[in-house]
Backbone as a chain_set.jsonl record, in Angstrom:
{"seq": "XXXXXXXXXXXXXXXXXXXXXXXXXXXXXXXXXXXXXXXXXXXXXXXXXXXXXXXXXXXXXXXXXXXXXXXXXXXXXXXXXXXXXXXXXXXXXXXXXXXXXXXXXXXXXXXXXXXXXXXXXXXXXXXXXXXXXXXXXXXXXXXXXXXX", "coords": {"N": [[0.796, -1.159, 0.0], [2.041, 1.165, 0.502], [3.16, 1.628, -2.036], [1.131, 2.623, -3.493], [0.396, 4.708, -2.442], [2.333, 6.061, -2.276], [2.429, 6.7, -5.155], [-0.092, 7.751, -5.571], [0.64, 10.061, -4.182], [2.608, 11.093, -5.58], [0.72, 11.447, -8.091], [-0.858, 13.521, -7.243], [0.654, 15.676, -6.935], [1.454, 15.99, -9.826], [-0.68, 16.424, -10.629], [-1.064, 18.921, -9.259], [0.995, 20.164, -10.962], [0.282, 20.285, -12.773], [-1.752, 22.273, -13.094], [-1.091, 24.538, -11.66], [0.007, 25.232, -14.142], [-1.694, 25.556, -16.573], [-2.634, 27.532, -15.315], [-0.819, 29.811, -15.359], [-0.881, 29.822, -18.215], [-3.387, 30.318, -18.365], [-3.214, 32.888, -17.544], [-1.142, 34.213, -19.031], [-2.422, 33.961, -21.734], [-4.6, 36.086, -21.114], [-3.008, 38.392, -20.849], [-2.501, 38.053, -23.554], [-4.661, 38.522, -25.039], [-5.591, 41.173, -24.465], [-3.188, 42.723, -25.451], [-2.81, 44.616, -27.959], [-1.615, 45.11, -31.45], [0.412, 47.147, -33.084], [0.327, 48.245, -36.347], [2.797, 49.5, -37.494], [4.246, 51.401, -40.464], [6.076, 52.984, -40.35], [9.097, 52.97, -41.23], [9.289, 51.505, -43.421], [8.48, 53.392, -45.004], [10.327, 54.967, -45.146], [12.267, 54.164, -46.138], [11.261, 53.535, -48.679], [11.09, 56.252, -49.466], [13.692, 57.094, -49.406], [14.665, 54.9, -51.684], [13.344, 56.065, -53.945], [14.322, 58.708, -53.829], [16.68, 58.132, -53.932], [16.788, 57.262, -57.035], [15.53, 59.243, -58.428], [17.647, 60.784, -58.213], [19.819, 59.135, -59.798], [17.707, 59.54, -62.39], [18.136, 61.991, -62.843], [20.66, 62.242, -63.76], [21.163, 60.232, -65.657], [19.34, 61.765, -67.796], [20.817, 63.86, -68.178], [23.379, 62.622, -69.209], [21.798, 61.527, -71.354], [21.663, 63.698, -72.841], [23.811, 65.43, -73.477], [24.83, 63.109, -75.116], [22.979, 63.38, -77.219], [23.273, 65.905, -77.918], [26.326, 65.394, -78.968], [25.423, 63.642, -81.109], [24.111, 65.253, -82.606], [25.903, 67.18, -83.724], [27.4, 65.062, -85.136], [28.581, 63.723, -88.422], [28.171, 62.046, -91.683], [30.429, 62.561, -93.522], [33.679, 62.438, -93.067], [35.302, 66.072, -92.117], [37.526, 66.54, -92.463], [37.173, 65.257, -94.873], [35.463, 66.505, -96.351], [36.685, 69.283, -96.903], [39.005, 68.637, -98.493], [37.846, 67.573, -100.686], [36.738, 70.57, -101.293], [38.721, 71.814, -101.608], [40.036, 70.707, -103.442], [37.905, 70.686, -105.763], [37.824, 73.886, -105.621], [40.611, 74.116, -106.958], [40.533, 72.482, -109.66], [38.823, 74.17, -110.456], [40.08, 76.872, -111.153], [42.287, 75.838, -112.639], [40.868, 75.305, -114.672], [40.074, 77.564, -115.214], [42.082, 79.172, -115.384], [43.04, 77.996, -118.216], [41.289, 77.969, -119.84], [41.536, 80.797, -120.008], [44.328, 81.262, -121.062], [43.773, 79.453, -123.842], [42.342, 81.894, -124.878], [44.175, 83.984, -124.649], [45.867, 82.907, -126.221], [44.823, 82.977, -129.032], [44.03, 85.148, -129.0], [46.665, 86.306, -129.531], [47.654, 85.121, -132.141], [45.535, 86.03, -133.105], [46.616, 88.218, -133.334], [49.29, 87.96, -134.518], [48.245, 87.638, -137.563], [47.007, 90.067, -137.969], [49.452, 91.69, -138.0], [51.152, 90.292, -139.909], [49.669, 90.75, -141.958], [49.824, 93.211, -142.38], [52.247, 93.952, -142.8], [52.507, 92.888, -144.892], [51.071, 94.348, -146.926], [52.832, 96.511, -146.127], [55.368, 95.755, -147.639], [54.247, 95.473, -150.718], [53.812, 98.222, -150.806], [55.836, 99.528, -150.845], [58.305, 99.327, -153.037], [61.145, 98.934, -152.539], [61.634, 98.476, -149.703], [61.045, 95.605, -149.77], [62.836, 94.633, -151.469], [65.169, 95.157, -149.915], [64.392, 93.65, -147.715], [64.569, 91.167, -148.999], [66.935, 91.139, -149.889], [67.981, 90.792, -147.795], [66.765, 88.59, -145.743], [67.678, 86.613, -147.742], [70.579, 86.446, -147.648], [73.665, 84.745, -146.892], [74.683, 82.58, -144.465], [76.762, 81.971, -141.835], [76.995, 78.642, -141.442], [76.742, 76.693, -138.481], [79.359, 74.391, -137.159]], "CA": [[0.0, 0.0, 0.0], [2.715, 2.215, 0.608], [3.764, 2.16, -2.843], [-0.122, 3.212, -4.006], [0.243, 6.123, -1.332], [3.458, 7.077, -3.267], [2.07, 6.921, -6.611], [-1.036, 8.692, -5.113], [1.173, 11.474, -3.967], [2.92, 11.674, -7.048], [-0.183, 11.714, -9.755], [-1.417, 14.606, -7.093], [1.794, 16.949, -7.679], [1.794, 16.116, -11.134], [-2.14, 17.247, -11.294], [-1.245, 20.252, -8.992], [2.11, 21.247, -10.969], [-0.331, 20.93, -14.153], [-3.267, 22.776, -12.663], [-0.154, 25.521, -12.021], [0.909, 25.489, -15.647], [-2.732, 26.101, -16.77], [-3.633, 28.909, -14.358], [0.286, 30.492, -15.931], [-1.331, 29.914, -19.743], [-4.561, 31.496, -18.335], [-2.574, 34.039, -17.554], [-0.738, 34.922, -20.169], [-3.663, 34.268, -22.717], [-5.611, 37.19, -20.892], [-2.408, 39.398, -21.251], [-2.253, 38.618, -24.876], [-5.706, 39.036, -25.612], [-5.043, 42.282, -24.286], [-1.736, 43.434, -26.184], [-2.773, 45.113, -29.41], [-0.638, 45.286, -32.507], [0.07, 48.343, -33.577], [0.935, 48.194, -37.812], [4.383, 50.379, -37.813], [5.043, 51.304, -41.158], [7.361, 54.207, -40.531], [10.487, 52.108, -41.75], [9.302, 51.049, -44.774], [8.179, 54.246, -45.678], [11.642, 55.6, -44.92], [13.488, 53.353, -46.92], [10.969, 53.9, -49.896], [11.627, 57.49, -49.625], [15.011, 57.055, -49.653], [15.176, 54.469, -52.858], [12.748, 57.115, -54.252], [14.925, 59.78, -53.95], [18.039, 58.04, -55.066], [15.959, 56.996, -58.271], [15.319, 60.708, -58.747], [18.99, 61.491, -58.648], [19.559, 58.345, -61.262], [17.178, 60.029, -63.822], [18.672, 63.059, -63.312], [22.141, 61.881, -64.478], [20.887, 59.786, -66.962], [19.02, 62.825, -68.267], [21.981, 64.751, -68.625], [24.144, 61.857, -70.309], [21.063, 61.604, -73.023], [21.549, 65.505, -73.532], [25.199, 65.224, -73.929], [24.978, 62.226, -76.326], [22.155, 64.124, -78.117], [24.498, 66.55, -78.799], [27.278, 64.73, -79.719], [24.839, 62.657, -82.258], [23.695, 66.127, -84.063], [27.264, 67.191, -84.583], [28.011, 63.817, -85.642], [28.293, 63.607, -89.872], [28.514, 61.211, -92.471], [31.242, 62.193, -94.065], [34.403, 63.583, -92.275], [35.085, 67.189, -91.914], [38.878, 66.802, -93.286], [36.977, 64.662, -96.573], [34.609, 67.979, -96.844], [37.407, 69.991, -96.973], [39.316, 68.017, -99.189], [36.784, 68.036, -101.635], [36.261, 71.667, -101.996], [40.223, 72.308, -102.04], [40.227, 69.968, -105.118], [36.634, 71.639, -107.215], [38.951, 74.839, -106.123], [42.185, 73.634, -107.615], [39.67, 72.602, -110.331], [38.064, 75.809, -111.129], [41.217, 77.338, -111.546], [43.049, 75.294, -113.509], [39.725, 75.286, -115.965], [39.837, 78.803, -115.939], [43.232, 79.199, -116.736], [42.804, 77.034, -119.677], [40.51, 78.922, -120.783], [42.221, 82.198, -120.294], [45.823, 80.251, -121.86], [43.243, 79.566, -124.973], [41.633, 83.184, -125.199], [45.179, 84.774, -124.731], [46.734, 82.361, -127.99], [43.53, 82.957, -130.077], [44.474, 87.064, -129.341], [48.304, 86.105, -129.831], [47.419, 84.566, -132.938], [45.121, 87.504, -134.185], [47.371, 89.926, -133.636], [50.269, 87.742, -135.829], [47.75, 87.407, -138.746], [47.358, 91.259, -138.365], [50.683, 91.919, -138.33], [51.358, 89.564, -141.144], [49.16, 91.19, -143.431], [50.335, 94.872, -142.718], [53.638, 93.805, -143.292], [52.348, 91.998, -146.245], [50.844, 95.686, -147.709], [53.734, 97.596, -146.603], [56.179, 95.413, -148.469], [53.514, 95.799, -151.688], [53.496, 99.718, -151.111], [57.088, 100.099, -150.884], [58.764, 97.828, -152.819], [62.729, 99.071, -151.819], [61.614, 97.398, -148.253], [60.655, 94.558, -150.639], [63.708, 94.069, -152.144], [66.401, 95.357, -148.92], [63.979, 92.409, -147.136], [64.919, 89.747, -149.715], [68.217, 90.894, -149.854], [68.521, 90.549, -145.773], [66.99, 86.802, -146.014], [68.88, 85.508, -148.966], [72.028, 86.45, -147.418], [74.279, 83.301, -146.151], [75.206, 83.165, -142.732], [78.171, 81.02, -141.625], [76.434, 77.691, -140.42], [77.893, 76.319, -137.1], [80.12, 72.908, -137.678]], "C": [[0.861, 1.253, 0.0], [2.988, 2.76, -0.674], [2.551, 3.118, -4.164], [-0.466, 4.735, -3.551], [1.353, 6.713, -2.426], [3.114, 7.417, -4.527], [1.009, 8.187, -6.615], [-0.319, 10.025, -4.737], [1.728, 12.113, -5.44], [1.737, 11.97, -8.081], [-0.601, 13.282, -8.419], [-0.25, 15.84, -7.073], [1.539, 17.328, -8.787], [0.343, 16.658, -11.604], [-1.311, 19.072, -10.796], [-0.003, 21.311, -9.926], [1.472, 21.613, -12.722], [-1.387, 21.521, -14.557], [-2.147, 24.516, -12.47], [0.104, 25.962, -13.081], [-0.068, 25.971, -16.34], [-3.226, 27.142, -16.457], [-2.049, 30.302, -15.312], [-0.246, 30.515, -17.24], [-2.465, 30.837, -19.614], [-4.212, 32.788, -18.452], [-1.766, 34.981, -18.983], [-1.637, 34.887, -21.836], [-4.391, 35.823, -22.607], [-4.448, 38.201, -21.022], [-2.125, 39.612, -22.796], [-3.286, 39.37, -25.64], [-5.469, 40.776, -25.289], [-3.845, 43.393, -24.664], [-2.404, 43.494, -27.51], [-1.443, 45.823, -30.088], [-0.58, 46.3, -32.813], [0.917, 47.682, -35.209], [2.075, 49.707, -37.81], [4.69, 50.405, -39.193], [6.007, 52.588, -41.86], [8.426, 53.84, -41.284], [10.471, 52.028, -42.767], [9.489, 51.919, -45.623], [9.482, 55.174, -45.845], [12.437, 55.33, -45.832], [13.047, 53.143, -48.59], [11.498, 54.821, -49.933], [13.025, 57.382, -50.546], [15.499, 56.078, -51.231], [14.565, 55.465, -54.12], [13.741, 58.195, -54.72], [16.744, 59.576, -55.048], [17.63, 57.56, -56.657], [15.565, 58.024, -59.367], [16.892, 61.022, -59.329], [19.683, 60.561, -60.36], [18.979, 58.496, -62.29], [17.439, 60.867, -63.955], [19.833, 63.079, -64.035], [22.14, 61.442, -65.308], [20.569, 60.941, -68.103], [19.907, 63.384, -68.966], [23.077, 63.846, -69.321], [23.591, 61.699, -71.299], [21.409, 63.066, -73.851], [23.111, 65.544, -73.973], [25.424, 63.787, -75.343], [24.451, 62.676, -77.454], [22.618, 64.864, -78.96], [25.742, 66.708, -79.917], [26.913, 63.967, -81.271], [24.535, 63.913, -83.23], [24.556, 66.444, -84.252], [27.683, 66.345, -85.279], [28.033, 64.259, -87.327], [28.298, 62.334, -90.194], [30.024, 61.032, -92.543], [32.251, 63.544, -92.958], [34.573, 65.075, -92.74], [36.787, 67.293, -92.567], [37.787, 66.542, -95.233], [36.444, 66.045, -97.097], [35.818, 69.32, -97.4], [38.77, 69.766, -97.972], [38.821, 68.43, -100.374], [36.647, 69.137, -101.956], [37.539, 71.733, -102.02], [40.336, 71.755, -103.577], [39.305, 70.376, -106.332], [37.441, 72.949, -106.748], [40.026, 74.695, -107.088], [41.88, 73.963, -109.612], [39.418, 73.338, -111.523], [38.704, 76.736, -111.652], [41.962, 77.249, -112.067], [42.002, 75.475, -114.772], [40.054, 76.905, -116.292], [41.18, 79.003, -116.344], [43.587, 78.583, -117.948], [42.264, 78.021, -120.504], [41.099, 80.593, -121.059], [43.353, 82.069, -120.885], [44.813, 80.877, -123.477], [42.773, 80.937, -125.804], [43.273, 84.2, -125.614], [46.256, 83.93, -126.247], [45.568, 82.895, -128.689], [43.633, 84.78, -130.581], [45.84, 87.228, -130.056], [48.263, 85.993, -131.511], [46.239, 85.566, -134.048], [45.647, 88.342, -134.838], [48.687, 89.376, -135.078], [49.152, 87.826, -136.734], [47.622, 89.094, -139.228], [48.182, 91.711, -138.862], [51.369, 91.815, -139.68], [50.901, 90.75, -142.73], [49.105, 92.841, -142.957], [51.55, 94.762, -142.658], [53.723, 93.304, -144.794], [52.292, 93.329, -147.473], [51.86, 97.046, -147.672], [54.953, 97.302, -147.434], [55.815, 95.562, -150.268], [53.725, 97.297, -151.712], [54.829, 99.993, -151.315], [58.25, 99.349, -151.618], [60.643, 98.167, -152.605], [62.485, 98.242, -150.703], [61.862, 96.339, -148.885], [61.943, 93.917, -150.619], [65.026, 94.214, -150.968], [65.816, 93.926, -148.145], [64.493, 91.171, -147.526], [66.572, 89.38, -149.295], [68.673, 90.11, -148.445], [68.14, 88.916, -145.833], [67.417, 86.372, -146.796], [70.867, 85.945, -148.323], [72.551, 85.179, -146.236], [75.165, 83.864, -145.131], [75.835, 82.047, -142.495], [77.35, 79.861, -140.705], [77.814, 77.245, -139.566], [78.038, 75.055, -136.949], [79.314, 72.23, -135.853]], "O": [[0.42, 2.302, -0.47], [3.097, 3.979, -0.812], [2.813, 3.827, -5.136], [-1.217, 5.588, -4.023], [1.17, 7.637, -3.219], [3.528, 8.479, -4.991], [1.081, 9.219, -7.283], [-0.865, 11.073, -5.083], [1.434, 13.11, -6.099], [1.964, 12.837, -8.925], [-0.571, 14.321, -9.079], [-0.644, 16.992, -7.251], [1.37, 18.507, -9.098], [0.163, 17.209, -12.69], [-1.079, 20.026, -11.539], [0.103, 22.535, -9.844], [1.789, 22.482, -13.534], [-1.938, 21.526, -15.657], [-2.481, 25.51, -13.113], [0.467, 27.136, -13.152], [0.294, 26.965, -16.97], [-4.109, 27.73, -17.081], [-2.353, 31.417, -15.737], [-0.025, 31.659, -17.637], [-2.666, 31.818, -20.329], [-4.69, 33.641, -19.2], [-1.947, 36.05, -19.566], [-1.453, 35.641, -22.792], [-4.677, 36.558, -23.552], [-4.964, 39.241, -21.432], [-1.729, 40.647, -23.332], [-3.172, 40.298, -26.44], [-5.12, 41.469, -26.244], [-3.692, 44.545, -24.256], [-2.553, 42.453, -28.15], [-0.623, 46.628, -29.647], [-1.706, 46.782, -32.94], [1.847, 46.875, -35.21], [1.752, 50.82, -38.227], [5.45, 49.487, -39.499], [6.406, 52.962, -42.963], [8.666, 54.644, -42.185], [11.461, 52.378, -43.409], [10.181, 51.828, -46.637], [9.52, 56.056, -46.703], [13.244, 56.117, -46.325], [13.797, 52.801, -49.504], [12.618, 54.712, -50.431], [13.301, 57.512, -51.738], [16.497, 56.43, -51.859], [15.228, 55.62, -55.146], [13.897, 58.476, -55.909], [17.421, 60.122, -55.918], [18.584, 57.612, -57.434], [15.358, 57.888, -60.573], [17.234, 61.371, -60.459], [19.911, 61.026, -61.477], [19.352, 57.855, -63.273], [17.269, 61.261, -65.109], [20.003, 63.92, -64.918], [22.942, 61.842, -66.152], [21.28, 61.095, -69.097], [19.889, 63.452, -70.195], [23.757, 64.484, -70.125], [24.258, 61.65, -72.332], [21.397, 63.353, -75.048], [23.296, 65.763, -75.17], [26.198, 63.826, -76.3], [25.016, 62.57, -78.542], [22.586, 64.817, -80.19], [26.052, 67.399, -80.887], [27.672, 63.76, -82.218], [24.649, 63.773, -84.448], [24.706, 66.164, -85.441], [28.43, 66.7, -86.191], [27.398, 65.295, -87.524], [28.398, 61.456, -89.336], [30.738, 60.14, -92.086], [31.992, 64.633, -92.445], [33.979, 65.364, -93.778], [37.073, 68.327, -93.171], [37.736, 67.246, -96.241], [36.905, 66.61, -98.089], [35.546, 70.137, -98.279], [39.515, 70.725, -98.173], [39.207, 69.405, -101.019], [36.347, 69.177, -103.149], [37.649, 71.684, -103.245], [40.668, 72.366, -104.593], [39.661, 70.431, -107.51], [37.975, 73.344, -107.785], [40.05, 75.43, -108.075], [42.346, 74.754, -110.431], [39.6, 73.291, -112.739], [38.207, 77.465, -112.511], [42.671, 78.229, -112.294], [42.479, 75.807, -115.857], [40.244, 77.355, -117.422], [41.472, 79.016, -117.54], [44.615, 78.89, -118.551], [42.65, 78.654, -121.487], [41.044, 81.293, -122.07], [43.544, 83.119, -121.498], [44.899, 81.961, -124.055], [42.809, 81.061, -127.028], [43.419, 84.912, -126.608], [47.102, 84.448, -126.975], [46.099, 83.985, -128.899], [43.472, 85.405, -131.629], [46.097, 88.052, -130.934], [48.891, 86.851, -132.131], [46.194, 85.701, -135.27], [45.563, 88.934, -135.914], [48.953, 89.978, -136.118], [49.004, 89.01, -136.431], [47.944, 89.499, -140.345], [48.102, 92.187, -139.995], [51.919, 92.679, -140.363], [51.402, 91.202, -143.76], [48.17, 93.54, -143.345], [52.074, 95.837, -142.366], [54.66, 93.318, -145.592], [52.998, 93.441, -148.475], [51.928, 98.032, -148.406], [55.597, 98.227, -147.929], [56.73, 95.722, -151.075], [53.838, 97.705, -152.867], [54.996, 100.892, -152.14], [59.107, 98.783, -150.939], [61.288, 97.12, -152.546], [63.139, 97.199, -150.673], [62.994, 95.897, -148.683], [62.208, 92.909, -149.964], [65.919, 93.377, -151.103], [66.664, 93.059, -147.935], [64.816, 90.262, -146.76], [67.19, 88.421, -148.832], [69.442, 89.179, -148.209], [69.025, 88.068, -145.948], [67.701, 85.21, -146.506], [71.976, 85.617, -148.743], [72.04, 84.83, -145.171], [75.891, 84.839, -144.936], [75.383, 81.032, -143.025], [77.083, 80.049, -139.518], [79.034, 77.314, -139.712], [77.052, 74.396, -136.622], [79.485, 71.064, -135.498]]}, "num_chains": 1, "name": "protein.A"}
């Protein structure tokens, strides 16, 4: 019997230490029911801000690298800026060489007037006079010492 008394003592601890543990859950049930949540979302909103803001500064920089490229793209050409320059040095060169051609041609064509003039008023003063005539002949028919 003794050892029914012991058992008996023990199952009544083990009620009272779990009749304790219950009245401690009661307890802290009725303090939770009682603890309201508050929703905090200061933090979040902080740390949007803040990617916000640096997001701002990121389109601003971008911004200003499109405007600078922008730039760079309407200066841009086709064709280089030496070739351009090239090119008109050479239709100069060109233009100038044509026209002196042409002024070469205009200045023989006068050259070439003026001998035919010449010609033929040398032609009528050798007819009007004929002593010139004949001191002329004489002067080209005379032999001149060819050179060995």
């Amino acid at each position: 019997m003794a050892k029914l008394e012991e058992i008996a003592e023990l199952l009544t601890e083990e009620i009272q230490g779990f009749n304790a543990a219950i009245e401690k859950l009661e307890k802290l049930s009725k303090q939770l029911s009682n603890v309201q949540v508050k929703a905090d979302s200061s933090q979040i909103q902080f740390v949007l801000k803040e990617h916000l803001r640096k997001m701002e500064q990121y389109d601003l920089y971008n911004k200003g690298e499109l405007k600078g490229i922008h730039a760079i793209i309407t200066k841009a050409r086709v064709i280089p800026k030496w070739m351009i320059v090239l090119f008109y040095t050479i239709t100069a060169l060109l233009l100038l060489s044509v026209g002196y051609s042409f002024y070469q041609r205009h200045q023989n064509q006068k050259t070439q007037d003026e001998m035919k003039s010449l010609k033929i008023h040398f032609n009528r003063f050798l007819k009007e006079v004929p002593e010139a005539d004949a001191h002329y002949k004489a002067w080209i028919n005379k032999k001149e010492p060819k050179a060995k």
